[in-house]
C-alpha positions in Angstrom: 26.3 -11.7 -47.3 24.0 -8.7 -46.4 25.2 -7.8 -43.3 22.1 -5.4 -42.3 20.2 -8.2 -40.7 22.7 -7.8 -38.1 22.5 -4.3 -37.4 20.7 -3.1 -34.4 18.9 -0.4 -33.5 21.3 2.1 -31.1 19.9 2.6 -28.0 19.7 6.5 -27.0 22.4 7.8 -24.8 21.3 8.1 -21.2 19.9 11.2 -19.6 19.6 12.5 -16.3 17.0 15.8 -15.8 18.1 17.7 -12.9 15.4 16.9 -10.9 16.5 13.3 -11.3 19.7 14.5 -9.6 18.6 16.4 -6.8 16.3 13.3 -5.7 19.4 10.8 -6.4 21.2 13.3 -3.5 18.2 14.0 -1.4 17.9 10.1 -1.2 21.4 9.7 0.2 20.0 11.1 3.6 16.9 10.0 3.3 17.9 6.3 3.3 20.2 6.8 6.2 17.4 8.1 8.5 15.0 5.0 7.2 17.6 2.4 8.4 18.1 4.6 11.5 14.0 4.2 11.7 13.8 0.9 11.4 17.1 -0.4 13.4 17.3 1.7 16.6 15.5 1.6 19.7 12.2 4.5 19.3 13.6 5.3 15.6 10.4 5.7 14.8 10.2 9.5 15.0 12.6 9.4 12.2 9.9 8.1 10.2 7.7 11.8 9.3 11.6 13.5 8.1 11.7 10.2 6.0 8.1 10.9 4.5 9.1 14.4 4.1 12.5 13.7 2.0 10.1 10.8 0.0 7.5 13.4 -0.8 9.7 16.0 -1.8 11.5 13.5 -4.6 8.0 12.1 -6.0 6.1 15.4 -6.3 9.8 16.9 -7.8 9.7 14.0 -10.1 6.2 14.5 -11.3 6.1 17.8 -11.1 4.0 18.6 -14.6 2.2 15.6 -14.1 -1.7 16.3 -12.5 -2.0 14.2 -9.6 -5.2 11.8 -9.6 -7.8 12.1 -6.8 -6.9 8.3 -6.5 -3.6 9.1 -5.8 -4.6 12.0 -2.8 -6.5 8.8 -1.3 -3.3 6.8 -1.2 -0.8 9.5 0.4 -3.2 10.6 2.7 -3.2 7.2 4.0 0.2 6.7 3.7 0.5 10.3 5.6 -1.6 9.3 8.2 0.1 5.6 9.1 3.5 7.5 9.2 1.9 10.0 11.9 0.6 7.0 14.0 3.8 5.1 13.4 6.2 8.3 14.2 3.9 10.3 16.9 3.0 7.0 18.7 -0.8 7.7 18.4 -2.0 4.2 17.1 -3.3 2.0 19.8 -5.0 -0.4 17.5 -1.8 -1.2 15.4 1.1 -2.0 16.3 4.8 -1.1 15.6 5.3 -3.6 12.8 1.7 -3.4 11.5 2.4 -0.6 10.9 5.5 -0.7 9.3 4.2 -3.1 6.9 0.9 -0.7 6.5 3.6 2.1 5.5 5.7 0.3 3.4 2.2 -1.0 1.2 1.3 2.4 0.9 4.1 4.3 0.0 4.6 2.0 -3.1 1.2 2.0 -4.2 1.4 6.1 -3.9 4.3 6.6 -5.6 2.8 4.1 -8.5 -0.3 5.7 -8.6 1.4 9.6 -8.5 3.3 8.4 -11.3 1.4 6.9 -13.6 2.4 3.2 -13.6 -0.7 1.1 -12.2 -0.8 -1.4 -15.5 -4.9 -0.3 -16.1 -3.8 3.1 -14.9 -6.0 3.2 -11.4 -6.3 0.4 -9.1 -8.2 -2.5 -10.0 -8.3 -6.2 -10.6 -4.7 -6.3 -11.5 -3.4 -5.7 -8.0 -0.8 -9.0 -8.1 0.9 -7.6 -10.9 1.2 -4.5 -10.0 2.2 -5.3 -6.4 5.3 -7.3 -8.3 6.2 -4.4 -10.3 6.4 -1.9 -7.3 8.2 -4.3 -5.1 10.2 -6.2 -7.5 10.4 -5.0 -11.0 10.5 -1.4 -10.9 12.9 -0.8 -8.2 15.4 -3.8 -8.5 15.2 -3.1 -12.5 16.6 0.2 -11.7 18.6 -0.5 -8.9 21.8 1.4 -10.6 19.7 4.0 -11.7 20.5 6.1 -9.2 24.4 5.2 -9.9 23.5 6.3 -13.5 22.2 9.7 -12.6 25.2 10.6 -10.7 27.9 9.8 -13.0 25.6 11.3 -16.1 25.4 14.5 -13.2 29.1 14.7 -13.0 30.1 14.3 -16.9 27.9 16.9 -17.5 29.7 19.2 -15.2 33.0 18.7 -16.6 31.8 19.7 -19.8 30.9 23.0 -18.8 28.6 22.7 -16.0 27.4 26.5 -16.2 23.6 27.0 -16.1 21.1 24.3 -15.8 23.5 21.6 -15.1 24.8 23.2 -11.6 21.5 24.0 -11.1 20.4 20.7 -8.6 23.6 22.1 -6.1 22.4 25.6 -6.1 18.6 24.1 -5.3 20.6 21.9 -2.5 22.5 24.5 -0.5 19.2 26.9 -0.6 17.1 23.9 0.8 19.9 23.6 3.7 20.3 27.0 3.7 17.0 27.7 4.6 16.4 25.0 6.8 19.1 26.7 9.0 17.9 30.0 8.7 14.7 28.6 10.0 15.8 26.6 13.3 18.2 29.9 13.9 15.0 32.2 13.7 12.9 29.7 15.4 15.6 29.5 18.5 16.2 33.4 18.4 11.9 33.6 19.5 12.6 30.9 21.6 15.0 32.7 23.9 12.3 35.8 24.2 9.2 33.7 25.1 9.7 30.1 27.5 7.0 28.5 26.3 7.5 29.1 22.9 10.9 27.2 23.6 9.8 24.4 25.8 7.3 23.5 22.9 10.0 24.0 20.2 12.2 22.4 22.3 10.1 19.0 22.9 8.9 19.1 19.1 12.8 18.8 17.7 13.0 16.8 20.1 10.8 13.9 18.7 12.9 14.3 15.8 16.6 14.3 16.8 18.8 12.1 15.5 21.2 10.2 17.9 24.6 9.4 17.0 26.0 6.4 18.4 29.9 6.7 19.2 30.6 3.7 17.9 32.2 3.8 14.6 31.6 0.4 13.5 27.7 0.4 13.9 27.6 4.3 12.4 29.2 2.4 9.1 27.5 -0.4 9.2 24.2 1.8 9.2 25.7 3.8 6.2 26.6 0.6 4.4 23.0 -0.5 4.9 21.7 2.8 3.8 23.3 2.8 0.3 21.2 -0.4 -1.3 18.2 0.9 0.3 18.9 4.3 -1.4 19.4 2.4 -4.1 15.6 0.5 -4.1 13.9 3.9 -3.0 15.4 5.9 -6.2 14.6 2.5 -8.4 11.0 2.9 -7.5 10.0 7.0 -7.2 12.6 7.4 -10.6 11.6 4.0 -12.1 8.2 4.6 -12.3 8.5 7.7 -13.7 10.4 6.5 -16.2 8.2 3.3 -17.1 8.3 2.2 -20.4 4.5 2.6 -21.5 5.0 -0.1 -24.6 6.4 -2.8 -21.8 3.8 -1.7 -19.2 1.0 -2.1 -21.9 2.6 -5.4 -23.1 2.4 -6.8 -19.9 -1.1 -6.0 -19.2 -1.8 -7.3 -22.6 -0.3 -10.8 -21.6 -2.3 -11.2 -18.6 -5.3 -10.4 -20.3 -4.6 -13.0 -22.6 -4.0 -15.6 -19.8 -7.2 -14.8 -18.6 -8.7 -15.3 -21.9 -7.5 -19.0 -21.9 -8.4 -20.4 -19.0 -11.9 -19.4 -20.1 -12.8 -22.9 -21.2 -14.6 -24.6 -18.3 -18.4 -25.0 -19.6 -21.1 -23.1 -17.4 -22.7 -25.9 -16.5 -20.4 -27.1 -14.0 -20.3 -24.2 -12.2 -23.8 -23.9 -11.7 -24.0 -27.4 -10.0 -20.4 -26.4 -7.9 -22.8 -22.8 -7.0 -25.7 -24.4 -6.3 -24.3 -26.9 -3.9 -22.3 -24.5 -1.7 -25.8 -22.2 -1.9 -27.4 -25.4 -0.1 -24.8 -26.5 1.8 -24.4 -22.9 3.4 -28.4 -23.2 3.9 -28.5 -25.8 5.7 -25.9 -25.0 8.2 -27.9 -22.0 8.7 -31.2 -24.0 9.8 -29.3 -27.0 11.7 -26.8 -24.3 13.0 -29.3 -21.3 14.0 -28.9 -21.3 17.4 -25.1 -21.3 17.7 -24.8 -18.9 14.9 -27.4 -16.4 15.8 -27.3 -16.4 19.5 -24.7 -13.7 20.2 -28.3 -11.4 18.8 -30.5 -12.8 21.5 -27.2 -12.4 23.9 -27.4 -16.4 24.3 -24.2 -18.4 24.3 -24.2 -22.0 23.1 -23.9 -24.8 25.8 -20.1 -25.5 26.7 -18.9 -21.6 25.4 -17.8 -18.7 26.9 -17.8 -15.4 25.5 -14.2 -15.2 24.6 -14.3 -18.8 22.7 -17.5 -17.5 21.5 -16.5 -14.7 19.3 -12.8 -16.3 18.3 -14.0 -19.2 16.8 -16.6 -17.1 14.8 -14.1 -14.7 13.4 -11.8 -17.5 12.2 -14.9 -19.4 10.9 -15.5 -16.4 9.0 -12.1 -15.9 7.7 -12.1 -19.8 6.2 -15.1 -19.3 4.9 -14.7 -16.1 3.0 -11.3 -17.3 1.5 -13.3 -20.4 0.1 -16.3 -18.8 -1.3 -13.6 -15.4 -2.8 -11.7 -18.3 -4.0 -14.7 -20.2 -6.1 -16.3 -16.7 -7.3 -12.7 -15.6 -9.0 -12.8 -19.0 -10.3 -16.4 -18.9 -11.5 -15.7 -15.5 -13.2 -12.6 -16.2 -14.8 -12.9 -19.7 -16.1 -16.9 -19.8 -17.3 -16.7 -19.4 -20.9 -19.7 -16.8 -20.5 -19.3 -13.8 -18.2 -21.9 -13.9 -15.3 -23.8 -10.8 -16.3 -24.6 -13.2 -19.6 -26.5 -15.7 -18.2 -29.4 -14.8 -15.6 -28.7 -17.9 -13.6 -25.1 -17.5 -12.9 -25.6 -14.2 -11.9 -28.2 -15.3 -9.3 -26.0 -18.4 -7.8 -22.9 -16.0 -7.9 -25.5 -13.4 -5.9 -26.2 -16.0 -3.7 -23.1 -17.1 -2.5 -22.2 -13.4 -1.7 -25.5 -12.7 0.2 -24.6 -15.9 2.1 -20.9 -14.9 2.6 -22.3 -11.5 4.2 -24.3 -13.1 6.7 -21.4 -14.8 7.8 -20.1 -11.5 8.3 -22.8 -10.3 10.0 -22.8 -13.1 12.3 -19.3 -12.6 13.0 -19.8 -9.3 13.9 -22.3 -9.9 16.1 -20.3 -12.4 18.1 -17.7 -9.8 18.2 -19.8 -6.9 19.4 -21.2 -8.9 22.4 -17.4 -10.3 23.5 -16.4 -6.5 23.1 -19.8 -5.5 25.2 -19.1 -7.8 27.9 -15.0 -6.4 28.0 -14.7 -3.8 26.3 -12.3 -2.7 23.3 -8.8 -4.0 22.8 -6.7 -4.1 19.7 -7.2 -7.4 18.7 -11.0 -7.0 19.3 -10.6 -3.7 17.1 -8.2 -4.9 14.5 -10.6 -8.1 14.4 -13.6 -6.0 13.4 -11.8 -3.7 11.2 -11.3 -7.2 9.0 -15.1 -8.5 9.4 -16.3 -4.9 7.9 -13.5 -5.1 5.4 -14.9 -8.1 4.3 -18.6 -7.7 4.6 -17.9 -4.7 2.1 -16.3 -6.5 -0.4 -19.0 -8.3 -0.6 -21.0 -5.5 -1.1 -18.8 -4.4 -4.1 -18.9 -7.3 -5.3 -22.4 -7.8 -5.7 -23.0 -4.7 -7.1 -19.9 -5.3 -9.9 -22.0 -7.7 -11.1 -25.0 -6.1 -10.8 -24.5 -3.1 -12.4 -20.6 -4.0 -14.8 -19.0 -1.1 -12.8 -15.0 -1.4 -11.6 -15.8 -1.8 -7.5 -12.2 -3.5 -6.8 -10.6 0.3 -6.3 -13.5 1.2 -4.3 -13.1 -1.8 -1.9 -9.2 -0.9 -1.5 -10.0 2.5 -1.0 -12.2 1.7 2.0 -9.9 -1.0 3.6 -7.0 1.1 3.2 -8.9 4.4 4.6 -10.6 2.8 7.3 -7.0 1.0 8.3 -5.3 4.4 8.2 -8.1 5.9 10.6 -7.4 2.9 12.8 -3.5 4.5 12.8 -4.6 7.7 14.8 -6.6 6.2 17.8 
């Protein structure tokens, strides 16, 4: 029997750069303070060292690699949510909106920094890669970080002169300096009092407070290690994405795409054309009630409050039915919509309708906001309707004109939120 048709290919013997090491150590620390962050009463200064360590081991990692101006977008926002979220500035967002807020954009940073957004740049593919950065990547190298340590201390015993002691001279500089620093900084802070009242009260905002009791010190540690664990999977996993696999699975969703393009045109013009009319008509039987907060006219029976609520959720419904039909109608037509004049115009329609729900909304919104001024719901509740009424926008002129607009939109919501983070 020819045994070669069981042979199988060897798989190469792991690696570790030292780079790979210093950020599988820095991490160690850096986890510890993100559970301290996220599990201690006004933790939440911990959060700009924790962006700190996290930047140090993505840039380190890439290092070599030119960043995108896509990628500046993303860690500027990420930068300024952790300064809202850490500093306390944010009076739109709260605590754990923002939380969430930081958590979305570190991952898509680090993905974009490193290269592993499936079509390369943001765009229609968002789902997928959302599941890779929160799922895939990091829990498929979850022992990664395990991997780069043992691989770091192997290669010391076998000689360990040179390059491969190199990561533990970089680490005691680092914390070398760092002291040096504080010492120098407290030395000018004994000649001048206000230099060391302001010093004082900036370390201050960043000191970490030890607990004496043991038992919640280690269960923080314990806590820290898996989380160390996800954060090396992602910043060293997506470095080390396998293109082929990354290009495979891109490959398979366009192909599911290309199957479920089998519902005939035709039906979709008649599904269009009766939302166009049915949206029409609630805007003649409905004008009054939809278009009074312009003429600063409430309905009979509302108040201002009830007023502009029941428009922004009116809004919301709306938009996730007609987003809803549109992906529909572009993905299942067996003919794109830029091939056929009159899908175009009925998918032009809908969106044109869609933003003057919008703009009704906002409207409704303004007035409550005139009458009692600005409050974070109020705020957050506009930032959505302008999110929205933008997409739109994009939207239309996607179709238009066959430009990407999906990376534009996310741009703008996620800019616009991260502005949001600093009033």
């Amino acid at each position: 029997m020819n045994e070669a048709i069981y042979d199988r290919p060897e798989e190469a013997p792991f690696r570790a750069s030292g780079r790979e090491l210093c950020c599988a150590l820095v991490l160690y620390p850096a986890a510890y303070l993100y559970i301290r962050a996220g599990l201690t009463i006004n933790g939440q200064r911990l959060c700009l060292p924790v962006a700190g360590l996290l930047l140090l081991c993505v840039e380190l990692l890439n290092r070599g690699r030119r960043a995108t101006a896509e990628s500046a977008v993303w860690f500027g926002c990420f930068a300024a949510c952790v300064c809202g979220l850490s500093l306390g500035l944010s009076r739109v967002w709260d605590n754990f909106q923002l939380t969430l807020f930081v958590h979305g954009l570190c991952v898509w940073w680090v993905l974009s920094r490193s290269g592993a957004l499936l079509e390369g740049e943001s765009g229609h593919l968002l789902p997928a890669d959302a599941f890779n950065g929160l799922i895939r990547i990091p829990f498929g190298n979850f022992f990664l970080r395990l991997r780069t340590l043992r691989y770091g201390v192997k290669a010391r015993r076998k000689g360990g002169e040179g390059q491969k002691r190199r990561p533990l001279w970089i680490l005691l500089a680092a914390v070398l300096c760092g002291a040096l620093f504080i010492r120098a900084a407290r030395l000018l802070s004994a000649a001048d009092s206000g230099f060391g009242a302001f010093f004082e009260g900036f370390l201050s905002r960043f000191r970490l407070e030890i607990s004496e009791n043991v038992a919640l010190n280690l269960f923080y540690l314990a806590l820290s290690i898996p989380v160390g664990c996800w954060l090396f999977g992602l910043i060293a996993g997506a470095r080390r994405l396998d293109r082929g696999a990354a290009e495979r699975q891109r490959a398979g969703i366009g192909a599911f795409l290309a199957r479920i393009r089998r519902v005939p045109c035709a039906l979709w013009y008649v599904a269009a054309g009766a939302f166009t009319l049915l949206y029409m008509a609630f805007f003649f039987m409905q004008g009054g009630y939809l278009f009074g907060a312009f003429t600063r006219t409430l309905p009979e029976g509302f108040i201002v409050s009830e007023y502009a609520r029941q428009g922004f959720f009116e809004l919301c419904r709306v938009m996730a039915v007609n987003f809803t039909l549109l992906w529909l109608m572009t993905r299942m037509a067996e003919e794109g919509a830029r091939e056929k004049k009159l899908f175009l115009v009925l998918c032009m329609a809908l969106l044109a309708e869609s933003m003057v729900f919008a703009v009704i909304a906002f409207s409704k919104l303004a007035l409550y906001i005139s009458c009692f001024g600005f409050t974070p719901r109020r705020l957050q509740s506009t930032w959505l309707v302008c999110v929205l009424f933008a997409g739109c926008l994009l939207w239309m002129t996607a179709l238009a004109t066959g430009k990407k607009t999906f990376r534009l939109w996310m741009a703008f919501s996620a800019i616009s939120l991260s502005v949001l983070a600093l009033v």
